[in-house]
C-alpha positions as CSV (number, residue, x, y, z in Angstrom):
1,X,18.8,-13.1,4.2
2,X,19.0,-12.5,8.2
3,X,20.8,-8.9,6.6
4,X,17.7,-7.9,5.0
5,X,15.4,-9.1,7.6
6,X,17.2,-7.3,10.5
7,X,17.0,-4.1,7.5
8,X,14.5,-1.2,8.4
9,X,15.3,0.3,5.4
10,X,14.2,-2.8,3.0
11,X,11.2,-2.6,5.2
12,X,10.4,0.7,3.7
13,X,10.7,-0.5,0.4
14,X,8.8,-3.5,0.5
15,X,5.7,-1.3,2.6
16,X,5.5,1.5,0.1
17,X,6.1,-0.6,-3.2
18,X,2.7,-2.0,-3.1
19,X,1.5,-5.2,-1.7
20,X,-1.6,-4.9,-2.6
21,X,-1.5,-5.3,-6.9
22,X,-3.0,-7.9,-8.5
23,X,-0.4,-11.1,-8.5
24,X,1.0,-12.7,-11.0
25,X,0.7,-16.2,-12.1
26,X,2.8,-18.1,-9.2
27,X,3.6,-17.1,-5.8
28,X,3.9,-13.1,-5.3
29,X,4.1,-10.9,-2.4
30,X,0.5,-9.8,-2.5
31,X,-0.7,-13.9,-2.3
32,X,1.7,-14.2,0.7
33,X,0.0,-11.2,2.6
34,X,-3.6,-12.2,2.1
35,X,-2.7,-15.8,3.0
36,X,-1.0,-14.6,6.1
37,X,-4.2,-12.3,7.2
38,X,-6.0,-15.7,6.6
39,X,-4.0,-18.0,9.4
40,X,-3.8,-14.4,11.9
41,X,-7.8,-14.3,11.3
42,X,-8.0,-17.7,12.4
43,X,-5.6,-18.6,15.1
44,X,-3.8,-14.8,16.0
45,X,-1.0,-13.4,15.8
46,X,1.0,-15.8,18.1
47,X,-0.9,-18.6,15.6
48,X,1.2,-17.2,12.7
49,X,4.5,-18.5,11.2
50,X,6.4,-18.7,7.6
51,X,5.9,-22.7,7.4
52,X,1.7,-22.3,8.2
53,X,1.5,-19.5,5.3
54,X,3.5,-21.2,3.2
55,X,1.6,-24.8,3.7
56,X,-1.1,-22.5,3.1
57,X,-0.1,-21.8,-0.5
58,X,1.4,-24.6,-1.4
59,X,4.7,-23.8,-1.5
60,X,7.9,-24.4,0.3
61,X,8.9,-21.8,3.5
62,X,11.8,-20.9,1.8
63,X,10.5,-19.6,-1.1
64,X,8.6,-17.4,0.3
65,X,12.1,-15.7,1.6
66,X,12.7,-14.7,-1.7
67,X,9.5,-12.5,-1.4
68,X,9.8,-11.2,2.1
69,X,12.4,-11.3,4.7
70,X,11.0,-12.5,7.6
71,X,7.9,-12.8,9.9
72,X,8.1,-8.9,11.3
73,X,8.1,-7.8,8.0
74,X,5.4,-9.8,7.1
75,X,3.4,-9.1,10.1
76,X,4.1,-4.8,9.1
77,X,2.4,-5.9,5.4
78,X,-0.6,-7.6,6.7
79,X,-1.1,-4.3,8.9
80,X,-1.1,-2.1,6.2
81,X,-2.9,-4.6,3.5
82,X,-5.8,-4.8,6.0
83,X,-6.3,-1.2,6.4
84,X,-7.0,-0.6,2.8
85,X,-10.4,-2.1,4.1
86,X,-11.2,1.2,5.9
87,X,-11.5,3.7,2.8
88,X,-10.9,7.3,3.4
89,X,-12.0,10.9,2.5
90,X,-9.7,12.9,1.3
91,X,-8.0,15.1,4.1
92,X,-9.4,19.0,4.5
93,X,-7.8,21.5,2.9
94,X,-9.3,24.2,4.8
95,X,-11.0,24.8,8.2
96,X,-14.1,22.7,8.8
97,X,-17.2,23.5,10.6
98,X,-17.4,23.7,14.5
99,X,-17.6,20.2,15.7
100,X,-17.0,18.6,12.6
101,X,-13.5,17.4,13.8
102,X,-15.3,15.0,16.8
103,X,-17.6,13.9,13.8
104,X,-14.9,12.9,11.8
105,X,-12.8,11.3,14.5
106,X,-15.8,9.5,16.0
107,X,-16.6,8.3,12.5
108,X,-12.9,7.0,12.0
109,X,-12.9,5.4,15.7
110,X,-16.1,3.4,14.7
111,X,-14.6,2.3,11.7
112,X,-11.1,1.7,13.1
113,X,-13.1,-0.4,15.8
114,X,-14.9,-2.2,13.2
115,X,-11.6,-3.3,11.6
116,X,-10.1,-4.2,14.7
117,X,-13.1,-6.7,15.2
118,X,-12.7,-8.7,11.7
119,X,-8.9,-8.8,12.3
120,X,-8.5,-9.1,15.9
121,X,-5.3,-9.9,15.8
122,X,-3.9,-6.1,14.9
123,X,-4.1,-5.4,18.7
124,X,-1.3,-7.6,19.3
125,X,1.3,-6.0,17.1
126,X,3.3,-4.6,19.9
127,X,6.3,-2.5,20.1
128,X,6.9,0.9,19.0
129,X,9.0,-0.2,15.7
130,X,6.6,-1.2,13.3
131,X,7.0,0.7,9.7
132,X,3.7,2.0,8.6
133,X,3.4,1.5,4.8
134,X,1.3,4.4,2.5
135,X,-2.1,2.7,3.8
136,X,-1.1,3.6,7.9
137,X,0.0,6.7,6.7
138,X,-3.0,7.6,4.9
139,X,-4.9,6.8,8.6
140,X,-2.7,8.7,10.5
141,X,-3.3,11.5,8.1
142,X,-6.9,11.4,8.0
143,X,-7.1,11.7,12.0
144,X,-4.5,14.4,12.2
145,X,-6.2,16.5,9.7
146,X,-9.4,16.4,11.5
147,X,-7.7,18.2,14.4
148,X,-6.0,20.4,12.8
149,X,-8.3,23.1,12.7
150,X,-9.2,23.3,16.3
151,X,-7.0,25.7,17.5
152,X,-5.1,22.7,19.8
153,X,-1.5,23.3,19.2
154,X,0.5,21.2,16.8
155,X,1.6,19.2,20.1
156,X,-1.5,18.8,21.0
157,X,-3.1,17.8,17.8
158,X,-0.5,14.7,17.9
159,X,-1.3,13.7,21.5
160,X,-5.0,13.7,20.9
161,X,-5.0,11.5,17.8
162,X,-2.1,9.5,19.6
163,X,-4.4,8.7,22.6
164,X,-7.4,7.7,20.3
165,X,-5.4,5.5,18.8
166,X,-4.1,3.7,22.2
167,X,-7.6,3.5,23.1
168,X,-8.7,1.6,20.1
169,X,-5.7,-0.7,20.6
170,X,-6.0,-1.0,24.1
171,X,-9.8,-2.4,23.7
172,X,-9.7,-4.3,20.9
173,X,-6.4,-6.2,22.8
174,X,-9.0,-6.8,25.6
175,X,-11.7,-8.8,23.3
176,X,-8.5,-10.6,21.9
177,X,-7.7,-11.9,25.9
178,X,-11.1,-12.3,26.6
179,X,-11.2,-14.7,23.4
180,X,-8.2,-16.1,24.1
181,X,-8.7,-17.3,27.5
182,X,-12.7,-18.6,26.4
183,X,-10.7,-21.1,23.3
184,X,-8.3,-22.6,26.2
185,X,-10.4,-22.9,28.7
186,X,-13.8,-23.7,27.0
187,X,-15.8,-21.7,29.5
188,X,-17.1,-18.1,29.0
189,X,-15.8,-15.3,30.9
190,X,-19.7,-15.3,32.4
191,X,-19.3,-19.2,33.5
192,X,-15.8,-18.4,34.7
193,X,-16.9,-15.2,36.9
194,X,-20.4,-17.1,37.7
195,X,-18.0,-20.0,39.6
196,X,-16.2,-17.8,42.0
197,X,-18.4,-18.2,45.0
198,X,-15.7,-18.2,47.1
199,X,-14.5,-14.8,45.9
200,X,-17.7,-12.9,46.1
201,X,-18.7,-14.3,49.9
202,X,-15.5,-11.8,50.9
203,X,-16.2,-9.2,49.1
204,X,-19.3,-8.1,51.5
205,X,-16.2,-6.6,53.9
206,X,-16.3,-3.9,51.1
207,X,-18.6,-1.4,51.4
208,X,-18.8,0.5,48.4
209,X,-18.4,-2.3,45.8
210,X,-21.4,-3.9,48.0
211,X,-23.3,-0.7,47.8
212,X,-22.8,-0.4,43.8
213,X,-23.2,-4.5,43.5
214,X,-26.2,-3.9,45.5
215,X,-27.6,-1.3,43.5
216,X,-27.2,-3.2,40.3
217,X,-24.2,-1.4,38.5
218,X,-22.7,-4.5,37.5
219,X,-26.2,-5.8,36.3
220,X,-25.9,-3.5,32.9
221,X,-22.3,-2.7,32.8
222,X,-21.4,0.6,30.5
223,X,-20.0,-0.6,27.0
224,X,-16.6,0.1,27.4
225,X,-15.9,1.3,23.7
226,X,-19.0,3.8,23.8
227,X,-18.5,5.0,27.2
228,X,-14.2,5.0,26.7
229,X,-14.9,6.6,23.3
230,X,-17.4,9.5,24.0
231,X,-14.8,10.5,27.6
232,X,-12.2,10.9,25.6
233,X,-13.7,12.9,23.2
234,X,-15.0,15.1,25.6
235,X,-11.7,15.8,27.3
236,X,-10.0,16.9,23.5
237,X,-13.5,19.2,23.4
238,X,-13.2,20.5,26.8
239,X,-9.2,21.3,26.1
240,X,-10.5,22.8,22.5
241,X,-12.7,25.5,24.5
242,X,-10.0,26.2,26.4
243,X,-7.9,27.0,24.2
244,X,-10.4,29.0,22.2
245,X,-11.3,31.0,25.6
246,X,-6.8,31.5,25.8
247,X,-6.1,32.3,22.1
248,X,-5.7,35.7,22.8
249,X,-3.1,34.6,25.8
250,X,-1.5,31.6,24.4
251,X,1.0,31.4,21.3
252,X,-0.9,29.5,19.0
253,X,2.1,27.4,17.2
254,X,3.6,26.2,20.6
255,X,1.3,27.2,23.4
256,X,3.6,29.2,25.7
257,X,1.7,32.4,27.3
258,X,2.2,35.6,24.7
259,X,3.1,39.1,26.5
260,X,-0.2,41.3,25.9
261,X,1.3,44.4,23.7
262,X,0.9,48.3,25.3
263,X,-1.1,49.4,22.6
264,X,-2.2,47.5,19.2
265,X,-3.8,44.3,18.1
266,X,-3.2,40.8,20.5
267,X,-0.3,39.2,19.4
268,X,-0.8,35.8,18.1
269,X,2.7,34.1,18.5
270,X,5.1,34.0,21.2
271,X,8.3,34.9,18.9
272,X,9.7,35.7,16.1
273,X,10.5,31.8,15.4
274,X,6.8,30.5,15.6
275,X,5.6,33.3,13.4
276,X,7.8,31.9,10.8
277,X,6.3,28.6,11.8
278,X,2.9,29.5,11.0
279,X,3.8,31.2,7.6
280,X,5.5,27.8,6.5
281,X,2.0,25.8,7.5
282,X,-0.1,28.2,6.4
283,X,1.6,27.3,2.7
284,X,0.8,29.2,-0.4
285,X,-2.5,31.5,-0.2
């Protein structure tokens, strides 16, 4: 069992097999799945083990073994179960509109966010090993193909869809604290803050967080999604423009400045090799 556990390949298979069909009569993959979203829901991801899911169905922790091979398996299921939540349009097969790409990608975030919110507890899978099953694919696709069309290069495209993503994570893994640290203390982070009298009397040494206390900015803080969100959009649009205002000096497969010609039309790539690149994407006319 520990064989198949420790297996990233069996991983794969369970993921991409379909965890989400209607059960049988009995215990069944899909029952486990949804019973272990139930205790993560409720008490987090640290909250979650085989014996409270299996308690939770009624049925020993071992047989649930036969089913799945351990918790990190189970853990990459629940991600991928819970995204079906977030339906998706189909990706574009051609070149949107201009700024459709932040519509679509502002859209997803909100959703994504949304997610995050019901299932808290998706901001704590950590580490950079998690298998992402046809559901996480299907995401990942979705965000990549509203970039696509920008004129970023490939590289790019990844990076910018790889930072939203961090973002979302990286927020929704501060609620999850926030929460966290309100259920063991049983005071709220404004009690907590509202106590520490002996903290703010030094801060007065400090004249520019005494000018912007003064002046009210922490009266009606920024939200941190909206303001987070809309930056970071605005730095992929910024870099978008600038690579429109370059395509003429950049090779647009890998980004690398293209040697103007003597005489003729602007070359587009920077060699012979990221031509052929561009022919392969371009697929079939």
């Amino acid at each position: 069992m520990r064989g198949r556990a420790e297996d990233p390949d069996h991983g794969v298979e369970l993921l991409w097999r379909g965890a989400g069909t209607e059960p049988r009569p009995g215990l069944s993959l899909a029952r486990i799945v949804r019973a272990a979203v139930d205790v993560a829901d409720a008490e987090g991801l640290a909250g979650l083990s085989m014996r409270k899911v299996a308690d939770r169905l009624g049925f020993t922790t071992m047989s649930l073994y036969r089913h799945v091979p351990g918790r990190d398996q189970l853990v990459d299921l629940m991600r991928d179960a819970v995204m079906a939540e977030h339906p998706l349009s189909p990706p574009a097969a051609a070149a949107p509109g201009p700024g459709v790409w932040r519509a679509t990608l502002e859209a997803y975030a909100r959703e994504s966010w949304e997610l995050r919110r019901r299932h808290p507890w998706l901001a704590e899978v950590r580490g950079s090993r998690h298998l992402p099953g046809p559901n996480g694919v299907a995401h990942y696709e979705h965000m990549l193909s509203a970039v696509r069309h920008t004129g970023l290069t490939p590289a790019e495209v990844i990076a910018a869809v790889g930072l939203v993503g961090r973002f979302l994570d990286a927020e929704a893994l501060l609620l999850v604290e926030t929460a966290r640290q309100e259920r063991e203390s049983g005071v709220s982070e404004e009690e907590w803050w509202g106590s520490r009298d002996s903290l703010f009397e030094r801060l007065d040494r400090y004249p520019t967080l005494t000018y912007l206390w003064e002046a009210g900015g922490y009266d009606h803080p920024e939200d941190s999604f909206e303001f987070g969100l809309a930056r970071i959009l605005d730095g992929i649009e910024l870099l978008i423009q600038r690579r429109d205002e370059m395509r003429d000096e950049t090779c647009m497969i890998c980004g690398r400045p293209v040697e103007a010609p003597a005489s003729g039309r602007p070359r587009k790539y920077c060699s012979h090799a990221c031509r052929q690149r561009a022919y392969r994407q371009r697929g079939p006319a």
